[in-house]
N, C-alpha and C positions, 0 to 999 in steps of 0.2 A: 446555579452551577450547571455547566453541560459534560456530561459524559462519554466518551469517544472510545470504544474500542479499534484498535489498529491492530490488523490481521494481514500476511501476507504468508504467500508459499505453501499453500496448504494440497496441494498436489492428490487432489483425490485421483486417486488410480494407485496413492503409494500410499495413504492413510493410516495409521496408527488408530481403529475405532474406538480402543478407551479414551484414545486425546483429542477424539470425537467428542467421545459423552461426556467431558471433563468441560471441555470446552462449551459445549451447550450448558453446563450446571451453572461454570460461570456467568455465562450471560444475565441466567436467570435471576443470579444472585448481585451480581454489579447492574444490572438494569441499564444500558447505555442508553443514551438519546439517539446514537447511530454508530455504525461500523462502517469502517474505511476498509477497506482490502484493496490492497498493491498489488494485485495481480498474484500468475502461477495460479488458480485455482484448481487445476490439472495436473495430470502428467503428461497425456499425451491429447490431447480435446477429446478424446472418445466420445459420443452421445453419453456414454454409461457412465461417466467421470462429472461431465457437466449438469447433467442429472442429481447425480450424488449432491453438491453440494449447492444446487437447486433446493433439492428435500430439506437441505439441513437449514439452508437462510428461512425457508416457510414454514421450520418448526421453530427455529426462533423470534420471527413475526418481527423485526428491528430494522430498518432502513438500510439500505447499504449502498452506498458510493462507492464504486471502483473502475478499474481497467483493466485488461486481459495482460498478460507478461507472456514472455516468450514459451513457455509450458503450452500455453491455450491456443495456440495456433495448430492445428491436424500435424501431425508427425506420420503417419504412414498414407492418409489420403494426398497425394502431391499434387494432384489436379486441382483439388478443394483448397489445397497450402498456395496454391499459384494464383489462382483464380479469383478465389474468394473466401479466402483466411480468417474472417469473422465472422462468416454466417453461425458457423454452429453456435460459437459462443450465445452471438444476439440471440438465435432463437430457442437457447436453453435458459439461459443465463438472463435473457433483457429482463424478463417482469420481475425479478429479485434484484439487478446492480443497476445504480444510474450512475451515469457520467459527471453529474452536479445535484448539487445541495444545496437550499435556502430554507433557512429556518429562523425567527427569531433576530439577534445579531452573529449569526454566525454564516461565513458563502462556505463553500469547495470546492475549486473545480478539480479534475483529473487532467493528467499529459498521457498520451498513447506514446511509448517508447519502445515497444517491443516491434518487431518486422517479421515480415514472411522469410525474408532472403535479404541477404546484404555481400559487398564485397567483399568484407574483413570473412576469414574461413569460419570464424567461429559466432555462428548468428543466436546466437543466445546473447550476446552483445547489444546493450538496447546506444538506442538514438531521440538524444534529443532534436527536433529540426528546428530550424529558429523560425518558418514561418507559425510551425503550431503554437513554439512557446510564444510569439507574440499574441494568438490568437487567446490563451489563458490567461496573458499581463493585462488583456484587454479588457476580457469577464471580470477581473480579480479587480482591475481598476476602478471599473463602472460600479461596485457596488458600494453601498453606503454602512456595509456591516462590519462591529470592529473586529468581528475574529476571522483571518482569511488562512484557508488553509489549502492547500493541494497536493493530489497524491499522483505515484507513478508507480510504475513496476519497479525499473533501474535505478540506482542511485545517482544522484548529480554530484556529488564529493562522500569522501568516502573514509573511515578512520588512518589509513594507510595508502591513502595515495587513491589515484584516478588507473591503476594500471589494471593486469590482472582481470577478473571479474567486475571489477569495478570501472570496468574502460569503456562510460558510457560516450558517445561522440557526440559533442556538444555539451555534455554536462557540465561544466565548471563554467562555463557562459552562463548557461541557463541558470544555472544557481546565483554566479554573482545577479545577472537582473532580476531572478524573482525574489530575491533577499529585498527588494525595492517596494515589492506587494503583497508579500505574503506572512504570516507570522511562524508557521509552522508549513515544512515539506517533508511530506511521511512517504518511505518506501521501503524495499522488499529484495527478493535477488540475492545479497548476500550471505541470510539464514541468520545475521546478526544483528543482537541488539547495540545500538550507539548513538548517542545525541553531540552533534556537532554546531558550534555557532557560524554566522554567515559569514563567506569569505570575503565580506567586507567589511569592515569594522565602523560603519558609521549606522550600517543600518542591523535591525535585532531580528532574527531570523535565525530558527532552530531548523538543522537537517535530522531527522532520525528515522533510523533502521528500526527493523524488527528479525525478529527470530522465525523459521518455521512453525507455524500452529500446531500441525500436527501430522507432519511428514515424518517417514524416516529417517528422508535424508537431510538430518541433524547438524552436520560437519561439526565447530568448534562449539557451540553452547545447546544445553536442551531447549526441546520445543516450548517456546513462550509466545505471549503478547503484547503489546502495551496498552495501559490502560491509562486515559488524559483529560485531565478531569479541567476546566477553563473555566478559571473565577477571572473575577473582575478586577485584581491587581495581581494577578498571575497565572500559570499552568504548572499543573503537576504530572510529572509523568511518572509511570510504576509499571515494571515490568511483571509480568505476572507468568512465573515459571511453571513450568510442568513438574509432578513426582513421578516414582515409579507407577502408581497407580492410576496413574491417566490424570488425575486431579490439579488446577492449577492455583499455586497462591503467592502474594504479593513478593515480592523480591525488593531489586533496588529504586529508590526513589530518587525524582530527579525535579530541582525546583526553578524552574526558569523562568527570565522577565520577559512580561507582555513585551511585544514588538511596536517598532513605530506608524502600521500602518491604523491605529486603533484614529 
């Protein structure tokens, strides 16, 4: 069995630090094989934000695959936000998050959907492009491993619709063709937990959200995460909520079938 925790939105710079140290207990105590994080590790990229949770993936010593969400892009450096929008991340952030994962039978690759600037007024709006997502149908294809998973910031479908927050451009494209190679697409952005099946029906592909880790900013459910455990005639998935005391523990369970890419 491999163990996956999925983390997104965790917004250091807004942090809750008991749902810090809660969340470190858990670790310690579910023991994952790896952690997925959908992006937002920030609030605004501070050096002192990216840091923060720099310290925290090296006191947990666990793998982590992920991508930057629109939070980690510089918010008041503009030149840095124009120019060169990833640097801080990579050089706080690179030796703790990778872009992919091979281990075993399991790939992952990650989609960058977040942007420095866009037309739409509200650039917290992610974008799927379709050359990048071919460029991950690519990786995902070529590998011989039967658990293929990928993660993003933005959602590509969404419980209630594509509008709203949810109005990634390009997402429901992307969704329907990676529903073609992937078994599982884990993201972030809406602060919600939800498991969705693929918007095609011939092929088996799970969408699921996450909750904030351990941000303030909560909106409709507490700070949780998911926990995905991938056996060999299935995946389980478990929400795993926060209490008042920072502590996180199992919630609802969710029991899905392997996908057709095995």
């Amino acid at each position: 069995m491999t163990r996956i925790i999925h983390i997104a939105d965790l917004h250091f710079g807004a942090e809750d630090p008991d749902l810090v140290a809660g969340f470190e207990a858990a670790c310690t105590a579910l023991d994952p094989d790896l952690i997925i994080a959908a992006g937002d590790f920030t609030q605004a990229a501070r050096r002192r934000e990216l840091s923060a949770a720099a310290a925290m993936f090296a006191r947990i010593g666990k793998p982590v695959v992920g991508r930057p969400g629109n939070h980690d892009v510089p918010v008041y450096a503009l030149a840095e936000r124009a120019f060169r929008p990833w640097r801080r991340f990579g050089q706080v952030l690179g030796e703790h998050v990778q872009p992919s994962w091979q281990a075993d039978d399991l790939r992952v690759e990650t989609l960058h959907t977040a942007r420095r600037a866009q037309w739409r007024p509200d650039w917290s709006l992610g974008r799927a492009a379709a050359q990048t997502v071919d460029d991950v149908i690519a990786r995902l294809a070529e590998t011989s491993a039967s658990t293929r998973i990928l993660a993003c910031h933005h959602p590509l479908i969404a419980p209630d619709g594509t509008d709203g927050r949810a109005a990634t451009a390009g997402g429901p494209e992307a969704a329907r063709r990676l529903a073609a190679v992937c078994d599982l697409v884990l993201t972030g952005h809406l602060h919600e937990t939800f498991v969705l099946p693929s918007p095609d029906p011939d092929q088996t592909c799970w969408f699921i959200g996450t909750g904030t880790t351990f941000s303030r900013r909560t909106r409709e459910e507490a700070a949780s995460f998911n926990l995905i455990e991938l056996e060999p005639d299935g995946i389980r998935m478990t929400q795993q909520e926060s209490g008042p005391d920072g502590m996180f523990a199992a919630g609802e369970v969710w029991e899905l079938e392997r996908g057709a890419s095995q």
